[in-house]
Steps between C-alpha positions, in 0.01 A plus 500: 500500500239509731134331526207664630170343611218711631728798457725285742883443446465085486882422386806702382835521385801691519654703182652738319217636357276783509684776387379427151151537615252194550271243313156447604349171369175265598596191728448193282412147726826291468337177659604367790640130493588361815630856609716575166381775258621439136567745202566389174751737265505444156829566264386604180773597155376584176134459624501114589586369835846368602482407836304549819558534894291413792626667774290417868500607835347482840447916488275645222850694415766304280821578505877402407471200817177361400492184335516493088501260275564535124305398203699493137293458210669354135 
Protein backbone atom coordinates (compact mmCIF):
# COMPACT_ATOMS: atom_id res chain seq x y z
CA UNK A 1 0.00 0.00 0.00
CA UNK A 2 1.32 3.19 -0.49
CA UNK A 3 0.10 6.96 0.30
CA UNK A 4 0.64 9.79 -1.86
CA UNK A 5 0.33 13.50 -1.02
CA UNK A 6 0.99 16.14 -3.60
CA UNK A 7 1.83 13.34 -5.98
CA UNK A 8 4.45 12.54 -3.16
CA UNK A 9 5.10 8.95 -1.74
CA UNK A 10 4.16 10.01 2.17
CA UNK A 11 4.21 6.26 3.72
CA UNK A 12 4.43 2.65 2.38
CA UNK A 13 4.48 -0.87 2.87
CA UNK A 14 5.96 -3.92 1.75
CA UNK A 15 3.83 -6.83 -0.14
CA UNK A 16 3.04 -9.32 -2.25
CA UNK A 17 1.02 -7.49 -4.37
CA UNK A 18 0.85 -5.94 -7.62
CA UNK A 19 0.85 -8.56 -9.96
CA UNK A 20 -2.91 -8.54 -9.86
CA UNK A 21 -2.91 -5.00 -10.93
CA UNK A 22 -3.76 -1.98 -8.52
CA UNK A 23 -6.67 -0.05 -6.74
CA UNK A 24 -6.90 3.56 -6.95
CA UNK A 25 -9.17 5.12 -4.24
CA UNK A 26 -9.70 8.89 -2.65
CA UNK A 27 -7.78 9.40 0.78
CA UNK A 28 -10.49 9.69 3.43
CA UNK A 29 -9.26 11.97 6.84
CA UNK A 30 -8.85 9.26 9.61
CA UNK A 31 -8.44 11.94 12.49
CA UNK A 32 -5.62 12.25 14.28
CA UNK A 33 -5.86 11.65 18.19
CA UNK A 34 -2.86 12.22 20.03
CA UNK A 35 -0.84 10.74 16.99
CA UNK A 36 -3.12 7.44 16.47
CA UNK A 37 -5.30 7.15 13.31
CA UNK A 38 -8.40 4.88 13.85
CA UNK A 39 -10.55 2.74 11.37
CA UNK A 40 -13.55 1.20 12.30
CA UNK A 41 -14.53 -2.38 10.38
CA UNK A 42 -17.81 -3.53 10.63
CA UNK A 43 -18.84 -7.51 10.55
CA UNK A 44 -22.02 -7.79 8.98
CA UNK A 45 -24.18 -11.69 8.37
CA UNK A 46 -27.46 -11.86 6.97
CA UNK A 47 -27.56 -7.99 6.61
CA UNK A 48 -27.37 -6.96 10.43
CA UNK A 49 -24.19 -6.31 12.21
CA UNK A 50 -22.34 -8.87 14.40
CA UNK A 51 -19.42 -7.34 15.56
CA UNK A 52 -17.01 -4.51 14.91
CA UNK A 53 -13.10 -3.72 15.08
CA UNK A 54 -11.20 -0.60 15.70
CA UNK A 55 -7.96 -1.11 14.63
CA UNK A 56 -5.35 2.27 15.27
CA UNK A 57 -2.05 3.25 14.55
CA UNK A 58 0.59 5.88 14.67
CA UNK A 59 1.00 5.54 10.51
CA UNK A 60 -2.08 6.34 8.32
CA UNK A 61 -1.41 2.47 7.19
CA UNK A 62 -2.93 -0.37 9.52
CA UNK A 63 -1.71 -3.45 9.52
CA UNK A 64 -1.51 -7.04 11.27
CA UNK A 65 0.84 -5.08 14.39
CA UNK A 66 -1.37 -2.22 14.89
CA UNK A 67 -3.46 -2.13 17.78
CA UNK A 68 -7.26 -3.71 17.51
CA UNK A 69 -9.75 -4.05 19.63
CA UNK A 70 -12.99 -6.04 19.09
CA UNK A 71 -16.56 -5.10 19.35
CA UNK A 72 -19.30 -8.20 19.55
CA UNK A 73 -22.74 -7.25 19.21
CA UNK A 74 -25.84 -9.81 20.68
Amino acid sequence: MTVFRNDKTTEQTAGEYGEEGYVYQAMANLGDYDGNHPIFGLWIVNHEACGLGIREDKNLITGNTSRFVPHYFK
